[in-house]
N, C-alpha and C positions, 0 to 999 in steps of 0.2 A: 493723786487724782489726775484726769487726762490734761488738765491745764498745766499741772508738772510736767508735764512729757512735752508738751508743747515748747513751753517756756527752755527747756534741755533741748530740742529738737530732733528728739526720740522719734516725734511722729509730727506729721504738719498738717495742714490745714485740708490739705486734699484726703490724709488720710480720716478727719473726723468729716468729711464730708462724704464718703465712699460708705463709713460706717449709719451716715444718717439715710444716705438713699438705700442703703439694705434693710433697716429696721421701717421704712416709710413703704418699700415695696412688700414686705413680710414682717410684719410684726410680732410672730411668734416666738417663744422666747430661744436662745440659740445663742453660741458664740462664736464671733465675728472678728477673723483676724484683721491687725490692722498696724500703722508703722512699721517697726521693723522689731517682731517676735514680742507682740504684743496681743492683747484679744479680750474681747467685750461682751456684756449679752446688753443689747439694746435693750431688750425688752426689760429688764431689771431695773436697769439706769434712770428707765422712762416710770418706771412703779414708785423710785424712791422717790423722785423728785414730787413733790405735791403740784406745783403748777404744770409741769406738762401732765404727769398724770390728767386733771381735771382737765385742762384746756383740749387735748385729744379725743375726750369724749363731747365736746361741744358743735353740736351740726354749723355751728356758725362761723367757727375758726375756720381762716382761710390755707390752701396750702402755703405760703409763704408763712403764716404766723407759726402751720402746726413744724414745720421745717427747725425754725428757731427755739421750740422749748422742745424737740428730741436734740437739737445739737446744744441746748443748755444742759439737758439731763445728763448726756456725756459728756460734758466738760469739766461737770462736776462729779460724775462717777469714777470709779478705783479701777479701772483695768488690770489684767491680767497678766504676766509675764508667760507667754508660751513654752512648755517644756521642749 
């Protein structure tokens, strides 16, 4: 999971944040390199997780809140090793 990659230092903090502002500006599904030969589909990550899922459909989440469950759904998604 990308919290592995982190914790190893595969990929850092700027890199799940690059991948949150591309899923927050395009949400459609797509894979998103990221670290170093790595890559993600936001939109996946954000379908498994049940609380952002839900929370992203709510008019009331603010962007600051909807920010923090796409970058919880990719912390806790499987990324991809890029061929």
């Amino acid at each position: 999971m990308t919290l592995d990659l982190l914790a190893t230092l595969d990929i850092v903090d700027d890199d799940v944040r690059a991948v949150v502002d591309a899923y927050l500006a395009d949400p459609r599904p797509r894979m998103v390199a990221f670290g170093d030969g790595y890559r993600i589909d936001p939109a996946a990550a954000v379908e498994a997780h049940p609380f952002a899922n839900q929370l992203l459909r709510q008019p009331w989440a603010t962007d600051e809140l909807r920010r923090a469950a796409v970058r919880a759904a990719i912390l806790l998604a499987r990324p991809e090793q890029a061929v």
